[in-house]
Every structure is written in structure tokens, then in C-alpha cells.
C-alpha positions as CSV (number, residue, x, y, z in Angstrom):
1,X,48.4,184.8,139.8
2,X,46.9,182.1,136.9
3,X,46.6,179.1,138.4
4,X,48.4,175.4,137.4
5,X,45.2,174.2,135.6
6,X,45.3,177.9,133.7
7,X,48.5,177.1,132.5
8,X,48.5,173.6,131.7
9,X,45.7,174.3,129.9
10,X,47.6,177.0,127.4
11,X,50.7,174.8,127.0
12,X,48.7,172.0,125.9
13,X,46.6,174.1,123.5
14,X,50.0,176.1,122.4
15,X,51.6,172.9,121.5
16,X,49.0,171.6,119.4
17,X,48.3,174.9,117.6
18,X,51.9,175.7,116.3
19,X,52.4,171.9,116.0
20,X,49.9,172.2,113.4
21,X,50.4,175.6,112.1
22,X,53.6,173.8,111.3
23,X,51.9,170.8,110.0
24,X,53.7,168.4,111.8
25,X,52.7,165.1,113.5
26,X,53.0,164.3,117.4
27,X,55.9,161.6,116.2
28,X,57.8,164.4,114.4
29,X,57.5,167.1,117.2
30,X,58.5,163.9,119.8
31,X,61.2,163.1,117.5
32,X,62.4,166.9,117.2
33,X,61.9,167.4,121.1
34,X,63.6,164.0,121.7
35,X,61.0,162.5,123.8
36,X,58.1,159.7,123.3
37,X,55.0,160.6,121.4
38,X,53.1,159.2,123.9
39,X,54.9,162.1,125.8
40,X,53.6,164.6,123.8
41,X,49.8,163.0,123.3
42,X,49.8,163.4,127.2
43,X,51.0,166.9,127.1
44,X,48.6,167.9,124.4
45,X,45.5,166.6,126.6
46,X,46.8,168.4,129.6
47,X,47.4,165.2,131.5
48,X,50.8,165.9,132.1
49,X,53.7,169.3,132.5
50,X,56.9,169.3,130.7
51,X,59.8,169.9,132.6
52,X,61.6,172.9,131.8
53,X,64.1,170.9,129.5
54,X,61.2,169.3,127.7
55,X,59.3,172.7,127.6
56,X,62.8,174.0,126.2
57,X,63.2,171.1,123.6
58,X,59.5,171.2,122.3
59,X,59.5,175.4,122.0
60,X,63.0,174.8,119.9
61,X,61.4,172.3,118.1
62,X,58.1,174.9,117.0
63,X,60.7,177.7,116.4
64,X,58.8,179.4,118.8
65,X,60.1,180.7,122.6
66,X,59.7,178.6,125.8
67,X,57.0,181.9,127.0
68,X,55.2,181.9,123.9
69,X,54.1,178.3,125.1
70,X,52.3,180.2,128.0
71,X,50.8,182.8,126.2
72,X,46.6,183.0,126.4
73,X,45.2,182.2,123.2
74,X,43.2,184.5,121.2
């Protein structure tokens, strides 16, 4: 089983890495995701989890899939 630190640790280096393969700011992805940037700034540092709506809204926003967010990088 991967642990809560495993996987807060993908989803906030996930989120930045298609953020900015998509070359798009925290305040766009926050705007797209409806949320706060400050939201996503805590996300992407891996002080905070999404809930599963958030996850949902920010993976939408990416064009990418909510699992994709939990993938292990390369």
C-alpha cells in the first residue's frame, strides 16, 4: 500500500508538471478549477490534499484524468 506522504507527494508534483507542460499559471489553473490560488500554491508544496471535487476540478482543468494525478513520476 503507498503511503499518504507517497501520494501527496505525486499529486503535488503532477499538478505542477502538467500545469506547466500546459504553460499555465497557479491563478489560471485556480481560476479553471474554481478555487483560490493560494489553494493551489498549498497543494503544489504538498501542504495540503484536495478533496475529491477539487482533485476532479483541477484534473478537468489539465485535461488530464483524476488517476493520472496519482501516477509515479518518471
Amino acid at each position: 500500500m503507498i503511503s499518504t506522504e507517497e501520494l501527496t507527494r505525486r499529486l503535488a508534483s503532477n499538478i505542477r508538471r502538467y500545469r506547466k507542460v500546459k504553460k499555465i499559471t497557479q491563478v489560471v489553473l485556480a481560476a479553471k478549477a474554481d478555487t483560490d490560488e493560494r489553494y493551489i500554491q498549498s497543494i503544489e508544496a504538498g501542504d495540503r490534499v484536495p478533496g475529491v471535487i477539487i482533485a476532479y476540478r483541477i484534473a478537468q482543468a489539465l485535461e488530464i484524468s483524476v488517476d493520472t494525478l496519482f501516477e509515479e513520476s518518471e
